[in-house]
C-alpha positions as CSV (number, residue, x, y, z in Angstrom):
1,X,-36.3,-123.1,88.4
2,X,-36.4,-120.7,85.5
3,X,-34.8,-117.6,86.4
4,X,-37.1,-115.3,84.8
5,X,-39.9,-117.0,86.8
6,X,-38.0,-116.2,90.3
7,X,-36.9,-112.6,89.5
8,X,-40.5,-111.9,88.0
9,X,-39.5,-110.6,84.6
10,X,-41.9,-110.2,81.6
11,X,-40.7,-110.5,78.5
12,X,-42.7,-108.7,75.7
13,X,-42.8,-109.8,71.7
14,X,-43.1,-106.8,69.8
15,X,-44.3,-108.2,66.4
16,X,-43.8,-106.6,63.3
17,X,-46.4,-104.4,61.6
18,X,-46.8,-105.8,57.8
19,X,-48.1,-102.3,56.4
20,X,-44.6,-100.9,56.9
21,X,-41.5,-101.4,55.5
22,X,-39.0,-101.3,58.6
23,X,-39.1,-102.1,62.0
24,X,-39.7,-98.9,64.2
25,X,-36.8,-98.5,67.2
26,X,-38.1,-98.0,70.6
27,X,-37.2,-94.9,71.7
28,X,-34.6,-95.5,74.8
29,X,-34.1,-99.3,73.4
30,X,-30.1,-98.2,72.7
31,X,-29.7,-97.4,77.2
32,X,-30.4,-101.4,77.7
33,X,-28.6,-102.9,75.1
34,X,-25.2,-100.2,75.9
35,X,-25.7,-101.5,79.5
36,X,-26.1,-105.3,78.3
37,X,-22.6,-104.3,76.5
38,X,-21.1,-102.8,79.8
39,X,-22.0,-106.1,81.4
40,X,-20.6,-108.1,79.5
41,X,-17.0,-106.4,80.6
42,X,-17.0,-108.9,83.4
43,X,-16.3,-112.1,82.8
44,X,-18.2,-114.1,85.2
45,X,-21.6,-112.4,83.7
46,X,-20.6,-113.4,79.7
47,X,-21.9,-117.1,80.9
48,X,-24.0,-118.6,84.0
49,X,-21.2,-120.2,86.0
50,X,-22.9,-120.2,89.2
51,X,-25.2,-122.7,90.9
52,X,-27.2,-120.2,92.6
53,X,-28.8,-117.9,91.3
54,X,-27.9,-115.8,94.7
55,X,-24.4,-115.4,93.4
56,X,-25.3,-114.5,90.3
57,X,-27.6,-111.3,91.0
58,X,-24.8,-110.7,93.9
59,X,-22.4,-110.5,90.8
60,X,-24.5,-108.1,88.9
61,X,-25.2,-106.0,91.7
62,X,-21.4,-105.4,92.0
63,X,-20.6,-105.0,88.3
64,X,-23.8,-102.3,87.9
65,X,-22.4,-100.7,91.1
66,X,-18.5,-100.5,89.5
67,X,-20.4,-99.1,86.6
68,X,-21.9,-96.7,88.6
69,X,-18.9,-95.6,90.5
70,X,-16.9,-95.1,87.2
71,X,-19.8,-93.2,85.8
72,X,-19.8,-90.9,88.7
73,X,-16.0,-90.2,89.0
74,X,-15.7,-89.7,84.6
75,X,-18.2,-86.6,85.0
């Protein structure tokens, strides 16, 4: 089963518009990919080790949760 499919996640193509000459940023695009870079701090999330895919959002619960506890105690 495809992951995506069982967590109901949309993923959305943003093509490129041909009329201008860069590719405009979304606005709060640099928040995911900081938190993508957080994640991949812990080692079992930088590849799919687990066979169910129970574990595996288990293991992101905890890391986002460490995240937020370090976030909260560094203010």
């Amino acid at each position: 089963m495809d992951k995506a499919a069982y967590l109901d996640v949309v993923f959305e193509i943003i093509r490129r518009n041909e009329e201008k000459a860069y590719f405009p940023g979304l606005p709060r695009r640099w928040v995911v990919e900081r938190s993508f870079g957080w994640l991949n701090r812990w080692r079992r999330l930088v590849r799919d080790y687990e066979r169910h895919i129970d574990v595996s959002i288990a293991i992101i619960h905890v890391a986002m949760g460490g995240m937020l506890i370090w976030r909260t105690a560094h203010r």
